[in-house]
NUPA-644992 format. One record per residue (C-alpha): z, y negated, x. Coordinates in nm, 3 decimals. Example, Ala and Ser with C-alpha at 12.3 -4.5 7.8 and 13.67 -1.06 7.14 Angstrom:
<sites>
      up   north    east
   0.780   0.450   1.230
   0.714   0.106   1.367
</sites>
This chain:
<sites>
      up   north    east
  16.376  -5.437   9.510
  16.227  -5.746   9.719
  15.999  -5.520   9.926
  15.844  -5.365   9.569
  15.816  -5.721   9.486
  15.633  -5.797   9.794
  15.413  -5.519   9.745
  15.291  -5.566   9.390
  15.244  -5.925   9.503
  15.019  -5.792   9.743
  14.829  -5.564   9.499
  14.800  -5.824   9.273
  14.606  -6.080   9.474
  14.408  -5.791   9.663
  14.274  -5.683   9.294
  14.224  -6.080   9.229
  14.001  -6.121   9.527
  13.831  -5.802   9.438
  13.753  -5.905   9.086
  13.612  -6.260   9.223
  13.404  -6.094   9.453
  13.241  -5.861   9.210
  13.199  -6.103   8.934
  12.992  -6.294   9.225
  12.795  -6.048   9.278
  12.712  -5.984   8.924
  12.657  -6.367   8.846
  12.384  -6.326   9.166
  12.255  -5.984   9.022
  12.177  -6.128   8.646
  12.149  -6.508   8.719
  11.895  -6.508   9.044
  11.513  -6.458   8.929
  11.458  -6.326   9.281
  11.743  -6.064   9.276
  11.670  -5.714   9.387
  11.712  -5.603   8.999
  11.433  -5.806   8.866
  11.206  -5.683   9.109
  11.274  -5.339   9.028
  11.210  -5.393   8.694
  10.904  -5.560   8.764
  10.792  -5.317   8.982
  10.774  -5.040   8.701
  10.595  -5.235   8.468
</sites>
């Protein structure tokens, strides 16, 4: 029972990181004026 305990421990903070990590990237993505998204869209207009 401690080892599943353990492991879902592990799962959670692994999906924690994770979610910090992509809500980083999206911040960067839709906050930065110079992000690789704007210039697309700039480029097609």
């Amino acid at each position: 029972m401690v080892e599943y305990g353990l492991i879902v421990a592990c799962l959670a903070l692994a999906v924690l990181v994770g979610f910090g990590n992509a809500t980083n990237a999206l911040t960067y993505l839709w906050g930065n004026n110079n992000s690789r998204l704007i210039q697309a869209l700039d480029a097609d207009q």
